[in-house]
N, C-alpha and C positions, 0 to 999 in steps of 0.2 A: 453307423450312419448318423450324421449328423443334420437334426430337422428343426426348421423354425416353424415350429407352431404356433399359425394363429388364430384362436379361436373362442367363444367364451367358454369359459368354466365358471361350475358354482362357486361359494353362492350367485343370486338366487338359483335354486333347481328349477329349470321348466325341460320340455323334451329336448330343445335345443342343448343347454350345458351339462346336459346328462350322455347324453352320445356325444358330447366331444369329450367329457372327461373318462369315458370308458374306452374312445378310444386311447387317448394319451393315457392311461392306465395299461392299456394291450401294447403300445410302442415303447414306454418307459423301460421292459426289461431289457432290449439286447441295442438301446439305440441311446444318442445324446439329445435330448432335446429340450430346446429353449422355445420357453411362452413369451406370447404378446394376448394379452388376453382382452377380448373381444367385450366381456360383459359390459351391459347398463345397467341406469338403476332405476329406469321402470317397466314398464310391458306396450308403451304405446309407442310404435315405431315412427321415426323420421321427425322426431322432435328435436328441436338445437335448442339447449340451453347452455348456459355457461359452466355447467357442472360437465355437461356432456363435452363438450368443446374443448374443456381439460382434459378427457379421457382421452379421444380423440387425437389430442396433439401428444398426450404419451404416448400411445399406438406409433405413432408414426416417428417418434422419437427410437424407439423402444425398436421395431421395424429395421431402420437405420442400422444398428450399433450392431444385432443382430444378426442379419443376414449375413456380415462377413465371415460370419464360423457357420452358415450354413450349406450344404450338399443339396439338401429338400428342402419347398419351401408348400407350407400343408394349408390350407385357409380355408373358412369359409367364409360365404360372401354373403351379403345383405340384400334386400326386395327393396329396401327404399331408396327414395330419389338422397338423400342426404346419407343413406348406409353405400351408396353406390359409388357415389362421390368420393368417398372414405375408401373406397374398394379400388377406384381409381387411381389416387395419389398412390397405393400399396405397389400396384402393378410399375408404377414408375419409379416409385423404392427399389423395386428389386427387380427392373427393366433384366440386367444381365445376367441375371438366375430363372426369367420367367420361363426358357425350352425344362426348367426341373422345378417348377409352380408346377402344385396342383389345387384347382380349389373345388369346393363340396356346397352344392346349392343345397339345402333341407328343407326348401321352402315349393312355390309351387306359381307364384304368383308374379316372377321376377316380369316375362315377358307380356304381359296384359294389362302389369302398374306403372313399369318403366320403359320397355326396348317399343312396345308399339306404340305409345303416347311421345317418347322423346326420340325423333329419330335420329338427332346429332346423338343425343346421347349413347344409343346404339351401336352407332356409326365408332365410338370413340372406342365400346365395350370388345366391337370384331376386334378393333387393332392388337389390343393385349389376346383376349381370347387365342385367336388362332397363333398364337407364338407359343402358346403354354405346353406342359407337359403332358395335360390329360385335365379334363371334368368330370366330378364322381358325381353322380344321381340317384335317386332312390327309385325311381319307377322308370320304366318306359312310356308313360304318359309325359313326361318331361323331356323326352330328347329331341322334341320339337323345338324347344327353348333353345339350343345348344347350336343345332344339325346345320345352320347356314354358317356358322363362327370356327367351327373345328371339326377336322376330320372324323367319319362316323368311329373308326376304329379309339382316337381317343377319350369317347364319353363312354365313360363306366357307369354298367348299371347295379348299385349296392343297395340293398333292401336294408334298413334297419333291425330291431332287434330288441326282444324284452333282456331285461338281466336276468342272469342265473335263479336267484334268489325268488324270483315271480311264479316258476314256473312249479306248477301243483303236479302231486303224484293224481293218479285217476279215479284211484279211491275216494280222493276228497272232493271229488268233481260228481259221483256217483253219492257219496253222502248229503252234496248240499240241495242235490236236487231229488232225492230219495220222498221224502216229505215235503212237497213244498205248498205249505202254507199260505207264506206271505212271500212273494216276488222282491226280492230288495232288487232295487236299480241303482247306481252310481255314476254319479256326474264328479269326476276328478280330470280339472287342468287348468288352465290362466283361467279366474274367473271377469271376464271382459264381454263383452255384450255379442262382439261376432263370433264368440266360442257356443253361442246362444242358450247360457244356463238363463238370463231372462224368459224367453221360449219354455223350456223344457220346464221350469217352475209354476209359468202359467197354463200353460196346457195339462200338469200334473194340478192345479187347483179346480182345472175346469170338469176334471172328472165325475160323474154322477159319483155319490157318495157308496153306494152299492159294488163299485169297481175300486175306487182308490183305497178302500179301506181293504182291498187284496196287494196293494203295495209299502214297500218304505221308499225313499227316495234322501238318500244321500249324496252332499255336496261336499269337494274337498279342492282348496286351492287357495290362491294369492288375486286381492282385488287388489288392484292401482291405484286407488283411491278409500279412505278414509270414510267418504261419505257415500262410496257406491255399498261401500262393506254395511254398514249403517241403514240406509235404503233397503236390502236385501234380507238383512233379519228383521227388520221392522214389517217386509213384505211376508214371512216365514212363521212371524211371531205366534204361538198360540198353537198353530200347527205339531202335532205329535207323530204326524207320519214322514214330517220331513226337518231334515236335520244338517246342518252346515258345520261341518269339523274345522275350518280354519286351513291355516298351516299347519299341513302333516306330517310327523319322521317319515324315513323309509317302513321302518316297522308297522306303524298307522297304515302308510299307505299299502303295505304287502296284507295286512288283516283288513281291511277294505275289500279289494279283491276277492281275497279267498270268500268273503261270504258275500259277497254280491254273484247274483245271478245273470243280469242284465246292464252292461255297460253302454251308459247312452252321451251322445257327440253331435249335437245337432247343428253342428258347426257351420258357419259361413263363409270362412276364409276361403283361400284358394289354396287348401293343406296341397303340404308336400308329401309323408306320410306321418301320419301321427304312432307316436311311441305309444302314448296310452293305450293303442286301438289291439297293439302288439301284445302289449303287456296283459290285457282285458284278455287275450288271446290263450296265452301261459297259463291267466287263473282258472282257466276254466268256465269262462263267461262269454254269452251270447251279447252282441253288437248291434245297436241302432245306431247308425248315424246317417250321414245324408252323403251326395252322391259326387263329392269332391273327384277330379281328377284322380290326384294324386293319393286318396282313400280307392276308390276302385283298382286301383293297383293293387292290393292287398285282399280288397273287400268282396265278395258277389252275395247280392242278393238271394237271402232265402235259402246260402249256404253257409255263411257267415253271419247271418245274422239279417238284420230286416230295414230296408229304405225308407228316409220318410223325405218327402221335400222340403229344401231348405226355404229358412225363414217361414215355417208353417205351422201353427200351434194344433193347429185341427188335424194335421197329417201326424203331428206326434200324439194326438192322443186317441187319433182312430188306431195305432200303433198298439199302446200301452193295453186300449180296451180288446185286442186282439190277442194280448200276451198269456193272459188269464184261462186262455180257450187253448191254447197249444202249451201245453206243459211237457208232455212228453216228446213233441219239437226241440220244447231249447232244449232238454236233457242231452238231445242225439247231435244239436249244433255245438254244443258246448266242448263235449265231447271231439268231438272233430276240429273246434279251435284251437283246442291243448296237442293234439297230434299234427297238426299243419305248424302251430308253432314251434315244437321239438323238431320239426324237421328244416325248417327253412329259416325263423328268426332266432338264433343262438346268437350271445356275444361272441365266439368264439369264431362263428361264420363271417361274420362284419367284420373284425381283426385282420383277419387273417386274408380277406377279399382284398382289403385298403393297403396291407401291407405290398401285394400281391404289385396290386395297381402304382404303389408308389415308386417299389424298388427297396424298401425299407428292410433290415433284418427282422 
């Protein structure tokens, strides 16, 4: 089979170019497939610059030349009004292959930033929409998004996936919590303000000193800026309980996990479902985060871990000062993350679902 994939791939690694290159990693063995590669090169969406705009017009060059040796055409699609627009000219690229389009939303927020605000815009998005071959999604909280553009039967719903390599034997799940000391927590993903590691650092300062000296709190990720990165150790400086790694390998990031107990996400966005939350899931680590659509898909309260409300520094730290009191809680949450993830997020389940869905060998 021969498939035009287009999608980002790393560099940079965020959730997104991570599940698109594991999947063209799972299609590469018994199929032909040609990239058009989606990445940018920073984290803040629906920015035009003239760097971007060259990218942009590769894509659609690239698109072009492309689809005539393609069967499948595999994409995913963008939340912004300028990634949309992009996503639009694609559909008229490959108007005569769109009944064997299929494209993959990973996001959460398409219909609330763009389809209800722009209703030509909308209007424009049914037209390709319902021609296509199928929409793949990550939750049923999303088929809202879809359900008036395309038949119910072609929106596919595919749950993401930690990598192989994340997931911990049970033993090591029963040793980090055998003694526990000191609570480590872990903030790993875009470091950007609506991922709310601002939030979770100040609500982790505000702790009476009696509580926070029962945690560590590590940070691990990519700022967009020079000077937000600057700001944030200046804000950290001096502090010996909390510590920012930077940009991490995989290996950093897989020794992360494993000793953290507590993976926290106090995120804002309008997540579609977050990798990290999966991956936190594998290592054997108990989840805070906040009550995203597209994370309740995944998530339940007080079974996976513990809610706090977004944008709320007091709800994350009435949280944290609660953690200290339930130790043999997260023991048994954790525990139950690692066996719900061995049964339902494998790379191998996602593969083989997408393959399923596309027609692909």
């Amino acid at each position: 089979m021969k498939i035009l994939f287009i999608s980002p791939l790393p560099p940079p690694i965020n959730g997104h170019s991570l599940v698109c290159k594991v999947l063209y990693d799972g299609l590469l063995n018994k199929n032909l497939i040609q990239i058009v590669d989606l990445k940018k090169q920073g984290l803040k969406d629906g920015l035009v610059s003239w760097v971007r705009a060259k990218e942009i017009f590769r894509v659609f060059i690239q698109t072009f030349f492309k689809k005539k040796k393609a069967d499948i055409v595999y994409f995913t699609i963008s939340e912004s009004l300028a990634g949309n627009l992009k996503d639009i000219i694609i559909y008229l690229i490959c108007y005569n292959l769109l009944g064997k389009c299929f494209i993959h939303l990973h996001g959460g927020s398409i219909k609330k930033i763009l389809f209800d605000k722009y209703p030509l815009l909308q209007k424009i998005n049914f037209f390709f929409i319902r021609k296509l071959g199928g929409v793949i999604i990550s939750g049923e909280s999303h088929r809202e998004i879809f359900n008036k553009f395309i038949e119910n039967k072609n929106i596919h719903i595919i749950p993401n996936f930690a990598k192989d390599e994340l997931f911990v034997d049970a033993s090591l799940v029963k040793l980090k919590f055998e003694k526990l000391e000191k609570i480590r927590l872990l903030f790993l993903s875009n470091m950007i303000p609506l991922k709310g590691y601002l939030l979770l650092v100040d609500a982790f300062l505000s702790l009476d000193d009696s509580i926070a000296q029962r945690f560590s709190l590590d940070f691990a990720g990519r700022f967009d800026s020079e000077e937000e990165k600057i700001s944030f150790e200046s804000k950290i400086k001096g502090n010996v309980r909390i510590k920012y790694h930077g940009v991490i390998s995989d290996e950093e990031k897989i020794s992360l996990f494993q000793q953290a107990h507590v993976f926290i996400l106090p995120t804002m966005f309008f997540e579609g479902q977050p990798v990290s939350i999966l991956e936190a899931y594998a290592s054997g680590c108990v989840v805070v985060t906040t009550g995203q659509s597209g994370i309740l898909d995944i998530f339940e309260n007080d079974k996976n871990g513990f809610l706090i409300r977004e944008n709320s520094i007091e709800s994350i730290s009435k949280v944290l000062s609660n953690l200290v009191f339930q130790k043999i809680k997260l023991k048994e949450i954790a525990n139950f993350n690692l066996n719900f993830a061995k049964k339902e997020y494998r790379v191998e389940h996602y593969v083989n679902r997408i393959r399923t869905v596309i027609g692909a060998d």
